[in-house]
C-alpha positions in Angstrom: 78.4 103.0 112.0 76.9 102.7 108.7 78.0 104.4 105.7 75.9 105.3 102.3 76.1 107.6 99.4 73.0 108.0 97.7 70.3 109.9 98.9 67.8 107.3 98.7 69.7 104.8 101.2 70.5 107.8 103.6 66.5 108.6 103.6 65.9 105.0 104.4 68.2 104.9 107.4 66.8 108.0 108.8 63.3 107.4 108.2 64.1 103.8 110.1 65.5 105.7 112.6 62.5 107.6 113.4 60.2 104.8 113.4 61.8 104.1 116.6 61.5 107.1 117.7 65.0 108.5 117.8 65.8 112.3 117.3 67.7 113.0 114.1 70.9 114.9 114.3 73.3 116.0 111.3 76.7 117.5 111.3 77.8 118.6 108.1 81.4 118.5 107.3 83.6 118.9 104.0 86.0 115.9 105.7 89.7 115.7 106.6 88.1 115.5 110.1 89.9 116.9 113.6 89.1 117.3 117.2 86.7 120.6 116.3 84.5 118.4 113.9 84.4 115.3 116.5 83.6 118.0 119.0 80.4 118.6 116.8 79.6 115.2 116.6 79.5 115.3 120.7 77.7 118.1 120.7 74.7 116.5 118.5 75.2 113.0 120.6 73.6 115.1 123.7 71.0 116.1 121.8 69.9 113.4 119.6 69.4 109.5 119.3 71.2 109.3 115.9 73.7 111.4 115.0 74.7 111.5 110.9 77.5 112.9 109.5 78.4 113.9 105.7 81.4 114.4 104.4 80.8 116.4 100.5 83.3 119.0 99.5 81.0 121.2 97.7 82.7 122.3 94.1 79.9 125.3 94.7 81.3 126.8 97.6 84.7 127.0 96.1 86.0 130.3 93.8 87.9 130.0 90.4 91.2 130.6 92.2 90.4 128.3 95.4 91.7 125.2 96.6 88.9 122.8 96.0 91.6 120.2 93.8 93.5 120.0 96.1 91.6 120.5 99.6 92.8 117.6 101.7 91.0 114.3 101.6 91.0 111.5 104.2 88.1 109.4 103.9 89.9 106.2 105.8 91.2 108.6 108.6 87.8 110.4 109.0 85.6 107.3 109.1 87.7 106.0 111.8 87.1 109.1 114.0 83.3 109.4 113.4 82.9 105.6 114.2 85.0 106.1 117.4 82.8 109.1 118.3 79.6 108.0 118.1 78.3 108.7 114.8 75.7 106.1 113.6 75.6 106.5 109.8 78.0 108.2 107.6 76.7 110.1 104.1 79.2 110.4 101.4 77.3 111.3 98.2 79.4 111.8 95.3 79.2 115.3 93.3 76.0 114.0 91.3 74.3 112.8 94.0 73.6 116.3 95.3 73.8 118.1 92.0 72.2 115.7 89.6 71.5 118.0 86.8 74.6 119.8 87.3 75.5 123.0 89.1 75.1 125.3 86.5 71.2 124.6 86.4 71.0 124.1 90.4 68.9 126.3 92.4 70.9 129.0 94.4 69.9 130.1 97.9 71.0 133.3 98.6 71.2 135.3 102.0 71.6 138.6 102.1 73.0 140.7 104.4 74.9 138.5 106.3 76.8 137.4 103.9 78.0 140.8 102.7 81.3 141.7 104.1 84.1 140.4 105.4 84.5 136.9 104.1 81.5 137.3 101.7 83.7 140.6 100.3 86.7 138.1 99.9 84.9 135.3 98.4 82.5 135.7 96.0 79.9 133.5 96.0 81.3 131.2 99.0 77.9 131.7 100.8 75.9 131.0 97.9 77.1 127.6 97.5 77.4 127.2 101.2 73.9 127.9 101.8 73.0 125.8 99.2 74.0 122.9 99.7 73.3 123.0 103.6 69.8 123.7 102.4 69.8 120.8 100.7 71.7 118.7 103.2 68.7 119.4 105.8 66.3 119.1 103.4 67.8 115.9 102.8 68.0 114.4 106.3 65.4 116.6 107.9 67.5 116.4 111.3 65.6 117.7 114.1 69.0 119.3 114.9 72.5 120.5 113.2 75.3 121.4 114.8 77.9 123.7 113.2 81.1 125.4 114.8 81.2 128.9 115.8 85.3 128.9 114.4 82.9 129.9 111.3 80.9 132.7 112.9 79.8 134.1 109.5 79.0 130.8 107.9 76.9 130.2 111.2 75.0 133.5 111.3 74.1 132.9 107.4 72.7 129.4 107.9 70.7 130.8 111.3 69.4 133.5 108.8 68.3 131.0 106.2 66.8 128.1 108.4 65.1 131.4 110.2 63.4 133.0 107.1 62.7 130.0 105.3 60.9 128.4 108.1 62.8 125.4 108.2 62.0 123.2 111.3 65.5 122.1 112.3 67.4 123.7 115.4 70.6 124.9 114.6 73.4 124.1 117.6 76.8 126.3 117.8 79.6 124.3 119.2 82.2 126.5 121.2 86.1 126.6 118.6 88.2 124.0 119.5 92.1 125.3 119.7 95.7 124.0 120.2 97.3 124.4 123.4 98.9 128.2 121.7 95.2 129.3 120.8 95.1 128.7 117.1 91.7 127.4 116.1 92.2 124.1 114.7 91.2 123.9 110.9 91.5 121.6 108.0 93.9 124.3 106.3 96.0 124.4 109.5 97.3 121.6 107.7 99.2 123.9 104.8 101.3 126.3 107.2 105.1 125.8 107.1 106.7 125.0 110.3 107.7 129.0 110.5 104.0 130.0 109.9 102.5 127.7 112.3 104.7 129.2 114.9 103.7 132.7 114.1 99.8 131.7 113.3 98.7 132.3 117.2 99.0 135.6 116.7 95.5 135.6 115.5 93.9 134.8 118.5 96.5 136.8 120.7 95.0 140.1 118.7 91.7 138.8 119.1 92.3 138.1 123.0 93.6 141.9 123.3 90.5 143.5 121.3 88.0 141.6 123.4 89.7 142.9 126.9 89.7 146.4 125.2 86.2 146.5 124.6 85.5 144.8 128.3 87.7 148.0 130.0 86.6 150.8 127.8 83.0 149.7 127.3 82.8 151.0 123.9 85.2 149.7 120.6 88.7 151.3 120.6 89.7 152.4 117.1 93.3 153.0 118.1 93.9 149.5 120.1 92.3 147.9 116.7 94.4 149.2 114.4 96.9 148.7 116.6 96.1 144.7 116.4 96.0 145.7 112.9 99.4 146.7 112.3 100.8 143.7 114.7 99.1 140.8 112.1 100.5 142.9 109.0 103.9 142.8 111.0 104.0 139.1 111.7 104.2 138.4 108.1 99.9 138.3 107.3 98.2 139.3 104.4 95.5 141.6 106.3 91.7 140.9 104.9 89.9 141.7 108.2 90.1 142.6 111.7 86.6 143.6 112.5 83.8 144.6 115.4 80.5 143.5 115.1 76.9 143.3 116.3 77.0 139.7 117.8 73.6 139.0 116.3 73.5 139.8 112.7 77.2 141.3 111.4 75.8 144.3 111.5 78.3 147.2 112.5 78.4 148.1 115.6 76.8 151.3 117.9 76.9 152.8 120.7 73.8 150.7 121.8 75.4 146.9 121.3 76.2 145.0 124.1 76.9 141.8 122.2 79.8 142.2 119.6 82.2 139.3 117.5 85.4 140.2 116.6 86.2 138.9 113.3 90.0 138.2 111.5 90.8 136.7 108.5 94.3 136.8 106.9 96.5 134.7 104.6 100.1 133.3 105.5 101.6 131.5 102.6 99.4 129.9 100.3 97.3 129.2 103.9 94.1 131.3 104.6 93.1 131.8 108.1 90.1 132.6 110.0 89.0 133.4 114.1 86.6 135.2 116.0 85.7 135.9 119.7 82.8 137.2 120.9 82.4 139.8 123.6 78.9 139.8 125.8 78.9 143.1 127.6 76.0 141.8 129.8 77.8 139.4 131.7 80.7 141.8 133.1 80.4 142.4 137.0 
């Protein structure tokens, strides 16, 4: 596995890549890698000749109050796991490399819609500097395909919107959420929870779990059995954001015609802030 930072040697390496014919793959990551993001990088291996990964945790996507200083870094750690999963060539630009003229004059891409709501309510601007800098990541590497998890079903839906309506050629892959053996969806912040709030975190998924078989039995979304999941997060010790139903496809709420629906949590425990989904697809029961 090779490993560059600027944007000149990655374009070199990819553009040698495809003049031997190899499909171009990127997974995008912000580092401090675990079994979900290597999952990723198997995903894009069964798709693609050359698989590159980046590791850039982007100052844009991160609020005034949010935990870009200290978001964990492991560079060693993570460049051992990409290089034992396959990964041919590792991009690890510095903050200048992708904003060279600083981010207060950097284009912004903007999605709307999609990103209104639920974590886009929570966090201003997250998508903003999300999309951004995935724009400029594919612009970048041009991959024929990127693969990105479905733990972050908004994030996902934003950058299928924005590849979508700016006509970008690259086919975006969802990988299934890894978990841990008690259902909690593995994530770099997993790393923050206390003994006590790691034991309590599954809950999540448990309420998730219940919703989905509600909406299975009764067809339709039950109000009662949701705030009922509701009430059992704020009882384990959460900080409610979220616990919502909706369309599958684009966020939008739900009717009585959807067949596809996502439900969405997000809560804080501690100084940790958790997110989940599970989707429910009507059209495959019986």
């Amino acid at each position: 596995m090779l490993t560059v930072d600027t944007v000149r040697a990655l374009r070199t390496m990819v553009e040698r890549a495809r003049t031997e014919n190899k499909k171009i793959g990127l997974v995008a990551t912000m580092g401090n890698l675990h079994e979900g993001h290597i999952a990723l990088v198997h995903v894009a291996s069964q798709r693609v000749d050359f698989v590159v990964a980046s590791i850039f945790v982007n100052p844009l996507q991160f609020g005034p109050s949010e935990d870009l200083a200290s978001y964990p870094r492991t560079p060693e750690a993570d460049r051992e796991k990409l290089l034992n999963a396959g990964c041919d060539l590792l991009f690890t630009p510095a903050v200048e490399q992708i904003y060279p003229d600083g981010m207060l004059s950097q284009s912004i891409v903007s999605v709307p819609k999609v990103s209104e709501g639920l974590c886009g309510a929570a966090r201003p601007g997250h998508f903003d500097g999300m999309a951004t800098v995935v724009n400029k990541l594919l612009n970048i590497v041009q991959p024929d395909v990127a693969v990105f998890g479905e733990k972050d079903y908004q994030q996902l839906a934003v950058i299928r919107s924005m590849v979508r309506d700016l006509n970008m050629a690259t086919n975006i892959v969802a990988a299934p959420t890894i978990r841990a053996t008690d259902g909690l969806a593995l994530s770099s912040r997993n790393g923050y929870l206390s003994k006590r709030e790691r034991s309590v975190a599954p809950i999540l998924y448990a309420c998730l779990r219940e919703m989905a078989a509600s909406i299975q039995d009764e067809q339709r979304v039950d109000e009662r059995q949701l705030n009922e999941c509701r009430q059992r997060i704020i009882t384990a010790g959460f900080q409610l954001e979220y616990l919502e139903v909706r369309n599958a496809q684009d966020l939008s709420p739900v009717t009585n015609n959807n067949a596809q629906f996502v439900i969405l949590v997000a809560a804080r425990i501690g100084k940790t802030r958790l997110i989940d989904n599970l989707t429910v697809d009507l059209r495959l029961e019986g």
